[in-house]
Each structure stands twice: as C-alpha cells, then as structure tokens.
C-alpha positions in Angstrom: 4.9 -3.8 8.7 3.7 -1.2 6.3 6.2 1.4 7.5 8.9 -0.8 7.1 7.9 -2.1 3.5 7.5 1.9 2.6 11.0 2.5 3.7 12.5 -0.1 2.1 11.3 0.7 -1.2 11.9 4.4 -0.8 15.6 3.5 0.4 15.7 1.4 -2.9 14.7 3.9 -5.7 16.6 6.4 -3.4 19.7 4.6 -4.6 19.7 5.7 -7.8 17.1 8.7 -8.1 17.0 10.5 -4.2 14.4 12.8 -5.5 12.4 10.3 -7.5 12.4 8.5 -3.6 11.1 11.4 -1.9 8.0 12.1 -4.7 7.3 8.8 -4.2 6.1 8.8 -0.8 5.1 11.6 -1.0 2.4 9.9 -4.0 2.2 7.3 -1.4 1.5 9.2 1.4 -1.3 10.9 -0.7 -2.9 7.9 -1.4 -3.3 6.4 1.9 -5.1 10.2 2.9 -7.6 9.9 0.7 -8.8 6.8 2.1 -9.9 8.9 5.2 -13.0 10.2 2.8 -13.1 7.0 0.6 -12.3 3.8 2.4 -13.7 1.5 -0.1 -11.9 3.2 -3.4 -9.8 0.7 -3.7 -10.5 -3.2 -5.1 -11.0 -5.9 -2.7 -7.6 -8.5 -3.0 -7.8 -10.3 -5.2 -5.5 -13.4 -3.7 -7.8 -12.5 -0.2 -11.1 -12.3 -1.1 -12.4 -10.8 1.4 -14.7 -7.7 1.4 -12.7 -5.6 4.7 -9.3 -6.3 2.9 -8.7 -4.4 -0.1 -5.9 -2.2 -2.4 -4.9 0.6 -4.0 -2.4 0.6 -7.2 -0.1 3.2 -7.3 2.0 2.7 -10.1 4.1 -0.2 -9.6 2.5 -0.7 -6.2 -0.2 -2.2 -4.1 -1.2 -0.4 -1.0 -2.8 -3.2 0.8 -5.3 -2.2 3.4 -7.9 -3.4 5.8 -11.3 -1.6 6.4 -12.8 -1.4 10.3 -15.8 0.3 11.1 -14.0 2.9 12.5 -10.7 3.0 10.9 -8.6 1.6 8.3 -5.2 -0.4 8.8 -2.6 -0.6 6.1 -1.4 -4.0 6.4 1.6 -3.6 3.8 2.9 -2.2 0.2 3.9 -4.6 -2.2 5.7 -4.4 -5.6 2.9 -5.2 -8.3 5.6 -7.8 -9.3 5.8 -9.8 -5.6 3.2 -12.6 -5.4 1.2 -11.8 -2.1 0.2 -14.4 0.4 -2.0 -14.4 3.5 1.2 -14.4 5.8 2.2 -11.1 3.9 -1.0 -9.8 5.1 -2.1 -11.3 8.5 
C-alpha cells in the first residue's frame, strides 16, 4: 500500500514539476533509511494511539509506520491534509 500511495503522489507533483517529483522521493526515500538506526524518531499516531504504530512528517507528509521487534513496516504516506482512519492503516 505504501508503494502505491508514494507513486501516486510522486506521479501528481510530477504533473507539474517532474524534477520537484523525483527530489521528492528521493527526501522520502531518505526518511524511511534513517529509520533503520532510529525506529522510534518518529511520534506515535496520533488518531492510533498505539506505541508500535507511529510517523514521520516530511513536509506535507506523513510517513506512517509500524515498529516490530525486528523490523519496521511502512503501512502508508498520507497527505498532512487527508484525515487518517484505522482502515487506512490496517
């Protein structure tokens, strides 16, 4: 689901600004890395309230994640603007 969300957005802004796509990801991409050496940098959700689901803003966006003892999941990316429900996440 992730996947998808990120290449919908990137398709988006690649409408008008191809670049401006491409850095974007790119930021994205960066992000989601540095969760390898700091799972728990982002908040937990606020609208989940749970302690293994949590975020990252980037921006405009949410990078939505889940925390496992071994692992982390990113569950999807949301536009700071879209309301977020359980179903988006689960």
């Amino acid at each position: 689901m992730a996947v998808a969300k990120l290449e919908e957005f990137a398709d988006y802004i690649a409408l008008d600004k191809p670049m401006a796509a491409l850095n974007w990801v790119e930021t994205m991409q960066n992000s989601v890395n540095k969760l390898k050496k700091f799972p728990k940098s982002g908040r937990q959700v606020p609208e989940i309230n749970r302690v293994d689901i949590r975020e990252l803003i980037e921006g405009n966006y949410r990078i939505i994640y889940r925390t496992e003892s071994n692992r982390i999941s990113i569950l999807t990316i949301r536009h700071t603007k879209q309301p977020l429900t359980p179903s988006d996440v689960f």
